[in-house]
Structures are given as structure tokens and as C-alpha cells.
C-alpha positions in Angstrom: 0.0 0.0 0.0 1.3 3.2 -1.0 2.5 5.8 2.2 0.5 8.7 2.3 2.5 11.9 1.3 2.4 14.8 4.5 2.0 17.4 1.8 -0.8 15.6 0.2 -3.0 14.7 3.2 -2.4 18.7 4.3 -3.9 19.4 0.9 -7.0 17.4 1.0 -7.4 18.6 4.6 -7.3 22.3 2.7 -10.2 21.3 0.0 -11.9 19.8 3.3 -12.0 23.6 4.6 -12.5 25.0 1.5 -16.0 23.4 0.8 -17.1 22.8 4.3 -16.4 26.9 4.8 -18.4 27.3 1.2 -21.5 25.4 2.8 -21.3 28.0 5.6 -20.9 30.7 2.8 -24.1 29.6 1.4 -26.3 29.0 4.5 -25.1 32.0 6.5 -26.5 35.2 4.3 -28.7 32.9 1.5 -30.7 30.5 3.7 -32.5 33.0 5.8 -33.5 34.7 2.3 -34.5 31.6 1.0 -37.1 30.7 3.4 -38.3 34.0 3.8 -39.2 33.9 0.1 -40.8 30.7 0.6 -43.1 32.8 2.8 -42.4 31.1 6.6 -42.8 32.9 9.8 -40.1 34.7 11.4 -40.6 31.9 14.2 -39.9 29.3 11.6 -36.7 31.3 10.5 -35.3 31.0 13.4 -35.6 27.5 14.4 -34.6 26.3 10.4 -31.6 28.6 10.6 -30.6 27.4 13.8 -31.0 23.9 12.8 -27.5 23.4 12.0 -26.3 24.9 15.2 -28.4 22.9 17.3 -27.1 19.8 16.2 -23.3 21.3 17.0 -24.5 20.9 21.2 -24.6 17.6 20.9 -23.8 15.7 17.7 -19.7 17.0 18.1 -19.6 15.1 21.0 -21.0 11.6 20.1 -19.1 11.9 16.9 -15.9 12.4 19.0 -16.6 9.7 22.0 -17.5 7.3 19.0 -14.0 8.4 17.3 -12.1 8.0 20.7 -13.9 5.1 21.7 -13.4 3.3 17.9 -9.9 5.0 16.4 -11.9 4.7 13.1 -11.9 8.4 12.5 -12.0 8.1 8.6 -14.8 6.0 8.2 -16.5 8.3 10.5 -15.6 11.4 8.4 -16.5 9.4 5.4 -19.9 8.1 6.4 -20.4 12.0 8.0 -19.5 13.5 4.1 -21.9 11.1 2.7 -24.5 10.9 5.1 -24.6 15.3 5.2 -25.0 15.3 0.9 -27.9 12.5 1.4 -29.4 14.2 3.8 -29.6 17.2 2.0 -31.4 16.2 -1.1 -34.6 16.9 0.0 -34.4 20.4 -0.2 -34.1 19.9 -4.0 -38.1 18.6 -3.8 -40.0 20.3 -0.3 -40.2 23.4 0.4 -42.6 23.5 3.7 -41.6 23.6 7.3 -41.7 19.9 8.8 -39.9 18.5 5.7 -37.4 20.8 5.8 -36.8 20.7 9.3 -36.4 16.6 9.1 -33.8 17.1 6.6 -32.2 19.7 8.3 -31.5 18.1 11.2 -30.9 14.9 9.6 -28.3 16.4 7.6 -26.5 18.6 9.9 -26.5 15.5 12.4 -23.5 13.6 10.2 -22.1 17.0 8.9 -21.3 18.7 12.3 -19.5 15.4 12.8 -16.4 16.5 10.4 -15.2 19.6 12.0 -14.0 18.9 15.1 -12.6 15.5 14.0 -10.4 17.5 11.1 -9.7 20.9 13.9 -7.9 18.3 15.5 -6.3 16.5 12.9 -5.1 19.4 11.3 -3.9 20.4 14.5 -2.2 17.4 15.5 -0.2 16.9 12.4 0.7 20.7 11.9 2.0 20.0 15.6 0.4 23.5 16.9 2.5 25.5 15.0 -0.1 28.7 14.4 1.5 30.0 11.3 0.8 27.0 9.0 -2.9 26.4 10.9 -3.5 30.2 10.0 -2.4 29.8 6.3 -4.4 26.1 6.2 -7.4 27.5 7.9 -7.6 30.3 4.9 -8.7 28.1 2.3 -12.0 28.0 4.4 -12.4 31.9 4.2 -11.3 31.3 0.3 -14.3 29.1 0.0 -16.8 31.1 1.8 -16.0 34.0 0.0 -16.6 31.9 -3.7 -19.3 30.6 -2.4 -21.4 34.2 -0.6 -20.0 35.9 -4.0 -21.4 33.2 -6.6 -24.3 32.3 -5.0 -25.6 36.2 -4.6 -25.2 36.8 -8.5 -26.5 33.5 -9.4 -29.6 34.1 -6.7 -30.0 37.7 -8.3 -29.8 36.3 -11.9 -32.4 33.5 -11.3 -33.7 33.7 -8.1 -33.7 32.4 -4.9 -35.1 29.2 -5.7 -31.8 27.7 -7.3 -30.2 27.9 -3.2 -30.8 24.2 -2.7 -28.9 23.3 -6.3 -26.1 25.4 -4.8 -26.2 23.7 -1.5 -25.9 20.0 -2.9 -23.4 21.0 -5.2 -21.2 22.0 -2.1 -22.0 19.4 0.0 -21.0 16.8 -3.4 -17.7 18.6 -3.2 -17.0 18.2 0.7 -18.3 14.2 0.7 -15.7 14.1 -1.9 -12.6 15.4 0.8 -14.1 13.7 3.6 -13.7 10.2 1.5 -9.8 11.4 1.1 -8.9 13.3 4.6 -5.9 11.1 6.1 -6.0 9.2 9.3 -5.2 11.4 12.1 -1.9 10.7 14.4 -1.8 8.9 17.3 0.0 10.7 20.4 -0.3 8.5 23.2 3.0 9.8 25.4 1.2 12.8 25.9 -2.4 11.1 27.5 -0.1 9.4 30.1 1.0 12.4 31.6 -2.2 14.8 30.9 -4.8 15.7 33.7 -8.2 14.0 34.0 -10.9 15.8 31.6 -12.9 16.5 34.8 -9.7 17.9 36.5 -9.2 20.6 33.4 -13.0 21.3 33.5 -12.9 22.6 36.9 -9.9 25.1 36.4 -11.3 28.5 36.2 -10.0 30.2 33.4 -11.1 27.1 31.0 -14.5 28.0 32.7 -14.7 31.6 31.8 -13.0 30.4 28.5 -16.2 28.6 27.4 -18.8 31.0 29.3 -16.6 33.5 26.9 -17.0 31.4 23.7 -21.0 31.0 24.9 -22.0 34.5 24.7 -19.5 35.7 21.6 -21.9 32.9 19.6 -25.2 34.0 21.4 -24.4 37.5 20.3 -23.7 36.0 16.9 -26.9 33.9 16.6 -28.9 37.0 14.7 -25.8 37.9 12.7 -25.8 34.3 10.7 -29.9 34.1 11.0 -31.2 37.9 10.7 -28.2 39.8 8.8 -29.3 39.1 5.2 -32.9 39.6 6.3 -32.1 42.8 7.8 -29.8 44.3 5.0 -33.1 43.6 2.2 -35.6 45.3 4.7 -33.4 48.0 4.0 -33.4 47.9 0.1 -29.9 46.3 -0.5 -29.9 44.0 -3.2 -28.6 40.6 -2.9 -25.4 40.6 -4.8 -24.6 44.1 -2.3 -25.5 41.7 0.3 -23.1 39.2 -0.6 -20.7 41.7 -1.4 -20.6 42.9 2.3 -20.8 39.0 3.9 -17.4 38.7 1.3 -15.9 41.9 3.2 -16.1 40.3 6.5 -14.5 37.5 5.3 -11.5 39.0 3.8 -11.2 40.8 6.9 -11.4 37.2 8.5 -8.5 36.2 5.8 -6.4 39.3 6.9 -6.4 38.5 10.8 -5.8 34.7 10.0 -2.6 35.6 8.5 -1.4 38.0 10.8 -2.1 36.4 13.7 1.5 34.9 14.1 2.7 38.8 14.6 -0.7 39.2 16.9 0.0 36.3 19.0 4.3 37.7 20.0 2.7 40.8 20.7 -0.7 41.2 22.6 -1.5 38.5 25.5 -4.4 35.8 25.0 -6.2 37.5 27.2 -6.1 41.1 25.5 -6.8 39.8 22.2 -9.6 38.3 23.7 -11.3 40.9 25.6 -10.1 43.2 22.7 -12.8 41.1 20.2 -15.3 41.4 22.7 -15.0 45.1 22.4 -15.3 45.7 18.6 -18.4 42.9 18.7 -19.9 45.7 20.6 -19.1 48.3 18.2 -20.0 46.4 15.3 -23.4 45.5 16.9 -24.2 48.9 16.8 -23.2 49.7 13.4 -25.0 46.9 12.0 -28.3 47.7 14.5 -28.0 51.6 13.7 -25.8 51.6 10.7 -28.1 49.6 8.0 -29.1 52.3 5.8 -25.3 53.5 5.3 -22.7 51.6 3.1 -19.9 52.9 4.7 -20.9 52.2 8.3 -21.9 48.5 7.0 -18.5 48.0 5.8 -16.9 49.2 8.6 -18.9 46.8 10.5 -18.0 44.1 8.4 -14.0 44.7 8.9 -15.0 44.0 12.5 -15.6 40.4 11.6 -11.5 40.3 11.6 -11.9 40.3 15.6 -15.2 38.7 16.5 -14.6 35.9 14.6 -11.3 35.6 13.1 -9.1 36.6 16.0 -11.4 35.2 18.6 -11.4 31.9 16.9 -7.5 31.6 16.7 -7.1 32.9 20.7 -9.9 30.2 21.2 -7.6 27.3 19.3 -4.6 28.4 21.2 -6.2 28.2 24.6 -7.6 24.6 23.6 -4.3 23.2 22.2 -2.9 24.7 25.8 -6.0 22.7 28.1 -6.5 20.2 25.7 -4.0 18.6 23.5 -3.1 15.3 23.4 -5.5 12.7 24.3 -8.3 15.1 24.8 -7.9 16.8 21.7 -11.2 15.9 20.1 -13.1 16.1 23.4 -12.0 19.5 23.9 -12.7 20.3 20.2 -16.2 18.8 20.4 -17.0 20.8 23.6 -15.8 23.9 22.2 -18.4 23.8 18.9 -21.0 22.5 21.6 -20.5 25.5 24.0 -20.4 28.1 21.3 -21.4 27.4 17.9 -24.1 24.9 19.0 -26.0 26.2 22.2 -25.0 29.8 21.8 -25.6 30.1 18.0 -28.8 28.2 17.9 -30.3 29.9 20.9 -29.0 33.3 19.8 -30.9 32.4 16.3 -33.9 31.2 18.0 -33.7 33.8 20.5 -33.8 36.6 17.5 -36.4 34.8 15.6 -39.1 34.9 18.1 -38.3 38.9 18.9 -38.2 39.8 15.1 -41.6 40.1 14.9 -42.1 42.1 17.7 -39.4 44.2 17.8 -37.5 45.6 15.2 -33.9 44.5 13.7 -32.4 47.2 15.4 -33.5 46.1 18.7 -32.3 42.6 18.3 -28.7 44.0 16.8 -28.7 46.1 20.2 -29.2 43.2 22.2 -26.6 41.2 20.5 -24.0 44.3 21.0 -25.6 44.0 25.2 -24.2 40.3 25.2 -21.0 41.1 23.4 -20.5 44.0 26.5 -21.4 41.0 29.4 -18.9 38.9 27.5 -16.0 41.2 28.1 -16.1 42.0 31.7 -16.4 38.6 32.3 -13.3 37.7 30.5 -11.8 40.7 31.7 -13.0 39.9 35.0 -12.1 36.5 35.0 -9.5 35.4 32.9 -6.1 35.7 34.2 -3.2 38.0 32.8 -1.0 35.6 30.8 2.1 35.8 28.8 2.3 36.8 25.0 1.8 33.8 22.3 -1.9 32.3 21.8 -1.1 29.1 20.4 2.5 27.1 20.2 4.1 28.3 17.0 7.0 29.7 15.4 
């Protein structure tokens, strides 16, 4: 059997980011547009849009015990790259609520399996080393932004209802990487000297950590529902629209890349708070700001901290709590904390008050939960030395 080149399996884990990033691309700004043109409730919104978040609370975690537990994690990813493209099909045929929703969840079920599982793998065999993650990571932002620019001229050209081609194109693409990611290394010297899961989960500062990572995703949750919505109550159209989801990307590509220099220079800890800060600010501007270009794209440059930077701080305090044989556990927990139970509840949260209240309310409120976020981590995360994650 042939040995598998380092190079190569980095490569594949690259296209792996690349499409699974252009799903995200597609489902953050079009999928809230999509359903709204089908004609659902704001309720409904909410819960469909939050769908793939909910799933992150809990799925991450089997998918990782079942990893641990099996050491198959290939024919896990596999089966969670076909499974996700299968499950998605349907939205190619319904187009009501309780179909959707089955799909949905059925779907996003095997796919929220594959991230954690590859976070750690490319981890693990780029050694921590925050430079190369950085540079690998990028091919995500690469895809999103393909993927939020193509899909908004292709939607404006012939409407929304060509979403769900888009979507099973993508997910085609990613089954295809899944099928080819490598196995991931094995590291057992480190286990036999790590603390007990429990024993890290009961250290403060992972504690604020996650209650941290909670509330930057709760403030989040009507950004990735509500945003789109909220830009075309305003009159943009949707290629503008995708043009301004692509700005907050690139900003997200800038900030991957320089966060070697970010990480020699600023603590964990003020990089951290510091994102919490501009989430507020940006909050605002998107709450206040809708009706002016300028203050939209400003905004949108402040994706570079609440997303970009806080995700890379985020990685570097994991790899420090968590590396080795709790890895994936750490990973899974992570996406659970944040992404899964703050995201979807943010989303639900937003969809049940967007009715009631305006957009610029709900943006408010969000900019309220980035504030509580940094005085707790302020508050309760302690000063630490310069250099988020191990690296050059």
C-alpha cells in the first residue's frame, strides 16, 4: 500500500476547509432569504436557521466519544460526508416547514461530525504550530467567500429558488474530501501524563473560556440568521449583500494571517477581551448603521476580531487545556458551547423577537451580550504571557 504523502494529506485537509467553509458561505447570508421567500414565519426562520447549530450541542460530542472510543476516524468522516450530501437532497423537492426541518437536522446530524474531527487533525499533524494552521485555515475563508459571492449573483440572476442546487453542489464537493482526509496521528505519550478531563474542566480560566466562547456565539446567533434579512428590509440588493458578507470574510482572511505577529505581541487574554470590544461596536453599526454603506462595511472589517481573531485565541487556549489525548473532546465541547448552544439559541432567541421588535433592537441586544462577554473575561481570565497558540 502506498504511504500517504504529508504534503498531500495537508492538501486534501485544505479542499476539506475550502468546501465545508463554502457550505457555511451559502447558508449564512442565502438560507435565511430563502425561506423568507418561501413565505415562513419569522418563528420558523429562526428554528430552520438554527437547525445546523443545534445539532453542534450535541452531535460533536458523540461523533468524537465514537471516534475516541473506535480510532476509526475516517470511516466516521466518510460516512459524516456522505450521510450530510444525502441528507440534504430533499431540499431539492419540499419546500414547507416539517420537511425541511427533518432534513435539516438529519443532515447537519453527520455533517457537524467533520469539524472537530479535522480541527484536531489538522492540529495534531501541523503540531500546533499557528502560522501553518492560520495559512491552512484560509482556504476556508477562500471558500466562503466563492461561495457568498457566486451564490448572490447566481440568486440575483435567477432567483432564490436555485439555493438548494447550490447547496448539494457544495456538500457533493466536501463528501468528496471527507472520502480522502488522512487518518489522524496517534500521540499516546502525551495522554499518560495529561490531567483527567474532569480535573481541566474545573480550572477556572477554562471555565470563563467557554462561558466567553457562549456568549460571543449567542451575540452572533442574529448575525448568521437575521443579517441578510435585515440588510433587504433596508433595500440592499442581494449581490450588495453578498458583497458585504465577502468583506467580513476577507477581513477574517487578513487577521488569520497576521495572527502569528498578533499572537508575539498582545496576550491571549487582551486579544480576547479586545474582540469582545469591537463585537460591541459592530453591533451597533450593523443595529444603527443599515441604511449606510460605509458604516456597513466598517462593521464588516470587524468580523477580523469577532470571529477571526477570537477563533484563533480560542484554538490556542484549547491546544494549551487540551492537546493530546483530549484533543477531540476539547474540540467537540468547544463547537457544543459556542457554535451549538450559543448560535442556535441566539438564532432562536432573534427569531421569536423579530416580529415584535424591530432588527435594530435585536442588533442592540446582541452588541448587550458582546458587552457582558468582556467583563467577564476581563473579570475572569487571568493575565497571561504573550503567544496564543505554540508556533514559530
Amino acid at each position: 500500500m502506498r504511504a500517504e504523502s504529508p504534503a498531500g494529506g495537508v492538501a486534501v485537509i485544505g479542499g476539506f476547509y475550502f468546501c465545508y467553509f463554502a457550505f457555511n458561505g451559502l447558508f449564512s447570508p442565502y438560507w435565511g432569504l430563502y425561506l423568507a421567500a418561501l413565505a415562513l414565519p419569522a418563528w420558523q426562520i429562526g428554528i430552520l436557521t438554527s437547525l445546523t447549530q443545534v445539532n453542534r450541542i450535541y452531535a460533536p460530542a458523540i461523533w468524537g466519544w465514537l471516534a475516541d472510543r473506535s480510532g476509526r476516524r475516517r470511516a466516521i468522516l466518510r460516512l459524516a460526508g456522505i450521510a450530510g450530501l444525502i441528507g440534504f437532497l430533499p431540499l431539492l423537492a419540499v419546500d414547507s416547514f416539517w420537511p425541511m426541518f427533518v432534513a435539516v437536522l438529519f443532515a447537519s446530524f453527520f455533517w457537524s461530525a467533520a469539524l472537530p474531527l479535522v480541527e484536531s487533525l489538522a492540529i495534531a499533524r501541523l503540531a500546533g504550530d499557528s502560522g501553518r494552521y492560520a495559512r491552512l485555515r484560509v482556504w476556508g475563508s477562500i471558500g466562503f467567500i466563492a461561495a457568498s459571492l457566486g451564490a448572490g449573483y447566481w440568486i440575483e440572476a435567477s432567483g432564490v429558488r436555485v439555493f438548494p442546487l447550490a447547496v448539494v453542489g457544495t456538500m457533493a464537493g466536501l463528501a468528496v474530501y471527507c472520502w480522502r482526509l488522512p487518518e489522524s496521528p496517534v500521540r499516546r505519550a502525551v495522554a499518560a501524563v495529561q490531567a483527567g478531563f474532569g480535573e481541566i474542566l474545573h480550572r477556572r480560566e477554562v471555565r470563563v473560556f467557554f462561558a466567553g466562547c457562549f456568549l460571543m456565539s449567542l451575540a452572533h446567533g442574529p448575525y448568521y440568521s437575521f443579517y441578510s434579512i435585515h440588510l433587504a428590509e433596508h433595500g440592499l440588493a442581494q449581490s450588495t449583500i453578498g458583497w458585504l458578507w465577502t468583506v467580513g470574510v476577507l477581513a477574517e482572511v487578513g487577521l488569520f494571517l497576521a495572527m502569528p505577529w498578533l499572537n508575539v505581541r498582545l496576550s491571549p487574554k487582551a486579544l480576547f477581551v479586545g474582540d469582545f470590544a469591537i463585537a460591541v461596536v459592530r453591533f451597533l453599526l450593523i443595529a444603527f448603521g443599515a441604511g449606510s454603506l460605509p458604516l456597513l462595511v466598517i462593521a464588516q472589517l470587524g468580523h477580523a476580531f469577532t470571529f477571526a481573531c477570537h477563533h484563533a485565541v480560542a484554538m490556542g487556549y484549547l491546544h494549551r487545556h487540551f492537546a493530546g489525548a483530549h484533543a477531540a473532546k476539547g474540540q467537540a465541547l468547544y463547537i457544543a458551547a459556542s457554535f451549538g448552544i450559543g448560535g442556535s439559541l441566539g438564532g432562536v432567541i432573534a427569531g421569536f423577537l423579530w416580529a415584535d421588535f424591530s432588527g435594530s433592537t435585536v442588533f442592540a441586544l446582541a452588541a448587550s451580550v458582546s458587552a457582558l462577554g468582556g467583563v467577564l473575561c476581563f473579570a475572569g481570565l487571568p493575565a497571561t504571557e504573550r503567544g496564543g497558540m505554540t508556533g514559530r
